[in-house]
Backbone as JSON Lines, residues from 0, in Angstrom:
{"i":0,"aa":"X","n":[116.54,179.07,121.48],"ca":[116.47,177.78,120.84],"c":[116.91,177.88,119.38]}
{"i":1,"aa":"X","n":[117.87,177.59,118.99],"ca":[118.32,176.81,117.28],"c":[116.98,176.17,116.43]}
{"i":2,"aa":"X","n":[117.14,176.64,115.43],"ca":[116.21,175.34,114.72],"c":[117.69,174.41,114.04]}
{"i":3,"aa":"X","n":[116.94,173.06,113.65],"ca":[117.77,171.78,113.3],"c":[118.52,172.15,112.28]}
{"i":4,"aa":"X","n":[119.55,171.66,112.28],"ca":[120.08,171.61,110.65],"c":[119.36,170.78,109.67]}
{"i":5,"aa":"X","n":[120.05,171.26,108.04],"ca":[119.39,170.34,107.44],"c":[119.64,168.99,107.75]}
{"i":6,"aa":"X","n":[121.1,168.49,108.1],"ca":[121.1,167.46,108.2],"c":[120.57,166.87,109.3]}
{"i":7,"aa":"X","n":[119.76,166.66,110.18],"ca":[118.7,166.88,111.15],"c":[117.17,166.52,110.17]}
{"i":8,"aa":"X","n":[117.4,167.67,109.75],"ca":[116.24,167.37,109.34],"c":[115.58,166.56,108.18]}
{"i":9,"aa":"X","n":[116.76,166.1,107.22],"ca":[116.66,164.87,106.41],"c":[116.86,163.4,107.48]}
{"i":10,"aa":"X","n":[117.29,163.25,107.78],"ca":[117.52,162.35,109.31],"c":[116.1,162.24,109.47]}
{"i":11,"aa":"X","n":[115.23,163.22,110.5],"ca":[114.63,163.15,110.63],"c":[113.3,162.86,109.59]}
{"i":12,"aa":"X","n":[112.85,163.03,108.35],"ca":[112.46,162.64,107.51],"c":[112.87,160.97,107.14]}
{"i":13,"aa":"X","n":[113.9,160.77,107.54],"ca":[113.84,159.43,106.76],"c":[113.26,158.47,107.88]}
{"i":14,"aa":"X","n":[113.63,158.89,109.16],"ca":[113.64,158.11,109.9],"c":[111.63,157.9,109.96]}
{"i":15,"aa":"X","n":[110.99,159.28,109.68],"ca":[109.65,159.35,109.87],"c":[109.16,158.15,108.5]}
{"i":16,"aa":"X","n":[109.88,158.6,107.33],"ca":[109.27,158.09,106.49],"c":[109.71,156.4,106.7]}
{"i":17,"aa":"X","n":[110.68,155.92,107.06],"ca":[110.8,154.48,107.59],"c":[109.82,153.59,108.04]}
{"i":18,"aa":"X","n":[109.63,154.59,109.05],"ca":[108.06,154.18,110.25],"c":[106.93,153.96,109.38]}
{"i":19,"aa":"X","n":[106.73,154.96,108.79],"ca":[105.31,154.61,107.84],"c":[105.34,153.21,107.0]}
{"i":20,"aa":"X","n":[107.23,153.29,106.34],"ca":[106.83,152.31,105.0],"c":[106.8,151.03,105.69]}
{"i":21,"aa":"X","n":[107.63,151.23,106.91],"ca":[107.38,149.62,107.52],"c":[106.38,149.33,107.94]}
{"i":22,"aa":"X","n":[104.9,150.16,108.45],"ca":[103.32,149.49,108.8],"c":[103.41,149.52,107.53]}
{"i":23,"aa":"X","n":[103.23,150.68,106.71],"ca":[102.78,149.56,105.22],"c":[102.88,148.41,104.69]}
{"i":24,"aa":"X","n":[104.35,148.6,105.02],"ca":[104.75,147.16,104.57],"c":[104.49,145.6,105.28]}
{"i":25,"aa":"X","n":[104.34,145.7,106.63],"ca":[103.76,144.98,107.47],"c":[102.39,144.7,106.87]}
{"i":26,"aa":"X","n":[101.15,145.5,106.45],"ca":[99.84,145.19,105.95],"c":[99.95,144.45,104.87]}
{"i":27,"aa":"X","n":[100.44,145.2,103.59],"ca":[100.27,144.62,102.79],"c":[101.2,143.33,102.35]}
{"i":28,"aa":"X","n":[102.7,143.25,103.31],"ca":[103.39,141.76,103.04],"c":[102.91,140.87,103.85]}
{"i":29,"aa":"X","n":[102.16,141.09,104.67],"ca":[100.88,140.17,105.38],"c":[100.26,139.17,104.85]}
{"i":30,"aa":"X","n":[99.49,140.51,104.27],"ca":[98.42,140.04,102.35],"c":[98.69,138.85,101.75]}
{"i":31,"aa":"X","n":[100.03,139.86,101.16],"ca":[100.51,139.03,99.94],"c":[101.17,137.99,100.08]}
{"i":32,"aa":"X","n":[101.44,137.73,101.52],"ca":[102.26,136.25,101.35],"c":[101.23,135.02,102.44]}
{"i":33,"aa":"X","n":[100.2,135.51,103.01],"ca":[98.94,134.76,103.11],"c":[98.32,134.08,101.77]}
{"i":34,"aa":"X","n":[98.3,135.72,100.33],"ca":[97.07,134.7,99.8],"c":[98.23,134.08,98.78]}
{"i":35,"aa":"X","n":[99.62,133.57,99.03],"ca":[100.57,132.83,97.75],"c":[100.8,131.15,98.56]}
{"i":36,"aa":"X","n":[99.97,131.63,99.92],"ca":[100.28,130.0,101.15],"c":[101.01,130.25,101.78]}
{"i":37,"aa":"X","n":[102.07,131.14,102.17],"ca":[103.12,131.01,103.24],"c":[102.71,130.8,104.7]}
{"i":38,"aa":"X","n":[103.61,130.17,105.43],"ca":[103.5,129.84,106.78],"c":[104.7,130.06,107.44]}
{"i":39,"aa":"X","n":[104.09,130.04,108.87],"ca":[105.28,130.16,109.85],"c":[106.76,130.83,109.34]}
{"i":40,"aa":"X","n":[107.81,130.1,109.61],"ca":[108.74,131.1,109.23],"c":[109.32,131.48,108.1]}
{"i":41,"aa":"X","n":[108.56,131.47,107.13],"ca":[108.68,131.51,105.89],"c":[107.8,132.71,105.49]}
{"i":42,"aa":"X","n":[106.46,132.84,105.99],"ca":[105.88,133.86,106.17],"c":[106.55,134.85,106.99]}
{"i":43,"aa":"X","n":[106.74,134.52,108.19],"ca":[107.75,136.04,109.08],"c":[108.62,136.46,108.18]}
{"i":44,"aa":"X","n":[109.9,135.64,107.42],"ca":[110.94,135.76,106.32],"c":[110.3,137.26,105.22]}
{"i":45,"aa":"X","n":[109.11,136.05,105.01],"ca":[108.95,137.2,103.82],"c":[108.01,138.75,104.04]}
{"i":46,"aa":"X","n":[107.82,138.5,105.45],"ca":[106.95,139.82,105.39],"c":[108.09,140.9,106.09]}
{"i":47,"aa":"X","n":[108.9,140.52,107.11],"ca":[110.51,140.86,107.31],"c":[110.46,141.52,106.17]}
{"i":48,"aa":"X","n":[111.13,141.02,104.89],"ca":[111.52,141.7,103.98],"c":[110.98,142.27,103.21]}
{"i":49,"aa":"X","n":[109.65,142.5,102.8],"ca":[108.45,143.36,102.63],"c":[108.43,144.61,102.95]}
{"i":50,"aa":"X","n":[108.52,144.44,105.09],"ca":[109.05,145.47,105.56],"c":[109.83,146.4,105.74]}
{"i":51,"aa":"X","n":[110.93,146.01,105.29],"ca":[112.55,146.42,105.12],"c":[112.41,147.36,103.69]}
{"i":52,"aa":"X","n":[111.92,146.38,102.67],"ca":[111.93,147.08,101.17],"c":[110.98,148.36,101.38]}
{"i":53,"aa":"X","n":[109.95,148.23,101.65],"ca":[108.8,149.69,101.93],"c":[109.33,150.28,103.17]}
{"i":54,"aa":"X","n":[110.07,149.8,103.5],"ca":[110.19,151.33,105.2],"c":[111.55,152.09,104.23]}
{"i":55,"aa":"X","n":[112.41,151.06,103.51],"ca":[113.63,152.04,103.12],"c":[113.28,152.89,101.59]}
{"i":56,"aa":"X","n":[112.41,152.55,100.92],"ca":[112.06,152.98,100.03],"c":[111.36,154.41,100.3]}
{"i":57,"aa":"X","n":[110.42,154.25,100.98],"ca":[109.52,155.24,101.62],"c":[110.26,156.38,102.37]}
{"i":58,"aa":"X","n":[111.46,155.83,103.32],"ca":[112.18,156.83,104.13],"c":[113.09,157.42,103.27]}
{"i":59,"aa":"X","n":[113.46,157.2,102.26],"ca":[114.78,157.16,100.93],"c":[113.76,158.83,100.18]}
{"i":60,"aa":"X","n":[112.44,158.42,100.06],"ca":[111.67,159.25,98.89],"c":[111.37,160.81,100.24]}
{"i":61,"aa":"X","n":[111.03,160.43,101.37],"ca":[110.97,160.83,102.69],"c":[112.19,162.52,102.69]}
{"i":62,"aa":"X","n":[113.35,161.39,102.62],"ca":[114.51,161.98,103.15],"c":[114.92,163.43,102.28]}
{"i":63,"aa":"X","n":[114.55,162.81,100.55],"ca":[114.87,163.42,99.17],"c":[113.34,164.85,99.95]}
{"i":64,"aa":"X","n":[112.71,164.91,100.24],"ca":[111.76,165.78,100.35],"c":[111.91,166.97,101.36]}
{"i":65,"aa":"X","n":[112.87,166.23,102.48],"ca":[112.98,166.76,103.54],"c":[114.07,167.88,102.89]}
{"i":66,"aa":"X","n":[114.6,167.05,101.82],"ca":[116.21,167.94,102.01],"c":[116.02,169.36,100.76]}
{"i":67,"aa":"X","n":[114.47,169.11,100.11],"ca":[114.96,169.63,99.21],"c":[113.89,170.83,99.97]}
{"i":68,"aa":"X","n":[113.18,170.71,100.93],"ca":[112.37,171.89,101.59],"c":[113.72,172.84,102.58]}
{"i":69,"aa":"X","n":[114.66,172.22,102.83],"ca":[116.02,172.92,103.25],"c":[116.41,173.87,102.21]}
């Protein structure tokens, strides 16, 4: 058996760290756009993009960690 390359294994880091930032981001853009009043699809809109900003942020800081343990 091979072990992964690095590039594998930053891949794999981002993709892990993605996963996380998007439940995060799911909880807390929940939160925050409950207690400002949002509804319906204006609420999905903004917690969507909540999600997006913390899963790529998170998988981005993720990826930088993975590559530098290579």
């Amino acid at each position: 058996m091979t072990q992964p390359s690095c590039f594998d294994r930053v891949k794999m880091g981002f993709m892990m760290g993605f996963a996380v930032g998007m439940a995060a981001g799911a909880m807390f853009g929940t939160f925050s756009c409950l207690r400002i009043g949002m509804r319906g699809r204006e609420l999905m809109g903004g917690v969507g993009k909540t999600m997006l900003q913390s899963g790529g942020t998170f998988g981005t800081f993720m990826s930088i960690g993975m590559g530098i343990r290579c």
